[in-house]
ZADRENTI-931600 format. One record per residue (C-alpha): x, y, z; residue number from 1. Coordinates in Angstrom, 3 decimals. Layout:
N
ATOM        c1        c2        c3  num
ATOM         X         Y         Z  NUM
...
***
This chain:
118
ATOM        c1        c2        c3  num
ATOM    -9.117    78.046     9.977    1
ATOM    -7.071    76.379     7.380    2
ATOM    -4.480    73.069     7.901    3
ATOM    -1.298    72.960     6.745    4
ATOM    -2.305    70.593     4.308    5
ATOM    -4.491    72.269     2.717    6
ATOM    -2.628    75.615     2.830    7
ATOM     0.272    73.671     1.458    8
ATOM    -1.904    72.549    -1.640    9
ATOM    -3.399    75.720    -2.029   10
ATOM     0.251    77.877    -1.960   11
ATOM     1.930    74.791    -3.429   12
ATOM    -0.685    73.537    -6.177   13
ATOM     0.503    70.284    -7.794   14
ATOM    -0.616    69.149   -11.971   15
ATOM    -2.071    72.741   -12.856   16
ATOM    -2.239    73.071   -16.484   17
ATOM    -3.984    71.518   -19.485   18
ATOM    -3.069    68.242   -21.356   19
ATOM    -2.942    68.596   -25.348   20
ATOM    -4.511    65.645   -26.770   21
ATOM    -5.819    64.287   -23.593   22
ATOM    -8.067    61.078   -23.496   23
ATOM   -10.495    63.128   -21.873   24
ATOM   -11.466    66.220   -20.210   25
ATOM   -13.967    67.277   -17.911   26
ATOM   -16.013    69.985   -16.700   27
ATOM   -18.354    70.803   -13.609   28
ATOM   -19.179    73.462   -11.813   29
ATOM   -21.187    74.532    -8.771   30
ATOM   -23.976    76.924    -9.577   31
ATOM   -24.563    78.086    -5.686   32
ATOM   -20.772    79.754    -5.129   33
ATOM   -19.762    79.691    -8.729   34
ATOM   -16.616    77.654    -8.383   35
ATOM   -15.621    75.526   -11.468   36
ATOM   -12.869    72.640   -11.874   37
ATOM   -11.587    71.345   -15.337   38
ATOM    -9.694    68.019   -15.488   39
ATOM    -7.853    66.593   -18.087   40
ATOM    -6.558    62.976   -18.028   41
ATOM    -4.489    60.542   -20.057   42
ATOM    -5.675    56.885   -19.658   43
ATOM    -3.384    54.202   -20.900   44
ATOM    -5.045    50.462   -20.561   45
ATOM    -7.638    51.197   -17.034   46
ATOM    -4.278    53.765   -15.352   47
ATOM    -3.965    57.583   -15.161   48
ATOM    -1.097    57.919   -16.283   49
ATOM    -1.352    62.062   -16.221   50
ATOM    -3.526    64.243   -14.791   51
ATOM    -4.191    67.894   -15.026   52
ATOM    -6.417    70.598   -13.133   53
ATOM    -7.679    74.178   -13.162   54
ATOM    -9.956    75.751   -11.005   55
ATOM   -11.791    79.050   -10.685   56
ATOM   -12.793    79.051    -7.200   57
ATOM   -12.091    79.690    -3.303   58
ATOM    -8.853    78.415    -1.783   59
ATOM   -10.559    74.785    -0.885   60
ATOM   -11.048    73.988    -4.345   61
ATOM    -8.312    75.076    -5.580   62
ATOM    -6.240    72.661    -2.986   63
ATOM    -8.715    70.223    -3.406   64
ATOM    -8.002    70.194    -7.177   65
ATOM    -4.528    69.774    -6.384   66
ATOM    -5.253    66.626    -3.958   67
ATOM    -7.565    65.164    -5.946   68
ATOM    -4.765    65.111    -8.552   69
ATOM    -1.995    64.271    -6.713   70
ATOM    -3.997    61.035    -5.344   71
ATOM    -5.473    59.526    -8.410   72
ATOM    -2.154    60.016   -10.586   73
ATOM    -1.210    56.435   -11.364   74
ATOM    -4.007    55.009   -10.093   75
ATOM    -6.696    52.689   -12.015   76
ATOM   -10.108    53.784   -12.603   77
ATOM   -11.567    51.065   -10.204   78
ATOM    -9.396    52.413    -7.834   79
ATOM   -10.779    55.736    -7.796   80
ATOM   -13.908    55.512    -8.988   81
ATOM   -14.578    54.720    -5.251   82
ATOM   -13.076    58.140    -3.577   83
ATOM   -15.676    60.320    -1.690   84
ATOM   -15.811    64.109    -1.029   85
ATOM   -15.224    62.629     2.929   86
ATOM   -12.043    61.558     1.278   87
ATOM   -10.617    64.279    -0.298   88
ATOM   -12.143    66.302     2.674   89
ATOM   -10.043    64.411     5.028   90
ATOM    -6.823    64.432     3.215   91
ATOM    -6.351    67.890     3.171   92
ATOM    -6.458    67.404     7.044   93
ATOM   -10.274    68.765     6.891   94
ATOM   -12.333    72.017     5.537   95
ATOM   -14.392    74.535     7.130   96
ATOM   -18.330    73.533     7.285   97
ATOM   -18.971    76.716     4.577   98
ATOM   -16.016    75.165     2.316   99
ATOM   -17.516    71.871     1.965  100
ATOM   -18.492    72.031    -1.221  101
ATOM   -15.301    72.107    -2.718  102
ATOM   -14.536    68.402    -2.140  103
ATOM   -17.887    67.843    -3.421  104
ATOM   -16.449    70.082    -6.602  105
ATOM   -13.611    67.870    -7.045  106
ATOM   -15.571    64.371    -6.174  107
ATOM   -18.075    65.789    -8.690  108
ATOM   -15.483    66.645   -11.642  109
ATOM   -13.583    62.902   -10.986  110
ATOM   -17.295    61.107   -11.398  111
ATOM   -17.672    63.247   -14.762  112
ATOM   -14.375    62.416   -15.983  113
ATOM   -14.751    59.006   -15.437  114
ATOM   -18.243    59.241   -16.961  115
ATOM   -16.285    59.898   -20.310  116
ATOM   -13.899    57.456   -20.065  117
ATOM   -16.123    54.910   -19.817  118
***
């Protein structure tokens, strides 16, 4: 049902937590399951230079959280401004059709985040 991948993220979850002081912080949920993802970055010049996540939600989202922040960490904001639920979707080696929504979750939460930076 699951890939390794995302089993791995889910058992395994990388930059849980909260940042103190963070540049900024986001929230989103999704109001058909429930499930709801909190970011926190720290921004120095256009980089990530830390990330955080928590998530209330089904195992997807919780390894998509973990993905999510495992791929953007040192990245610039151009650079991920352009990642896709598709993306995130396909790096944890695929999701179920009925788990779909938790790439949109974390695709959702990075857009808001970035949103504030800007």
């Amino acid at each position: 049902m699951y890939s390794q991948k995302l089993l791995d993220h889910f058992h395994h979850p990388r930059n849980v937590g909260e940042i103190a002081g963070a540049t900024a912080v986001a929230e989103t949920s999704n109001p058909v399951c429930g499930d709801l993802m909190k970011l926190w970055a720290v921004v120095r010049g256009s980089r990530i230079m830390n990330v955080k996540f928590k998530v209330a939600g089904c195992v997807p989202a919780v390894a998509c959280g973990s993905w999510l922040t495992e791929t953007i960490l040192g990245k610039s904001l151009d650079e991920v401004a352009v990642l896709t639920p598709d993306q995130i979707e396909a790096g944890l080696g695929g999701l179920p059709p009925a788990s779909k929504h938790a790439a949109i979750l974390a695709s959702d939460s990075l857009k808001r985040l970035l949103d504030k930076l800007r």
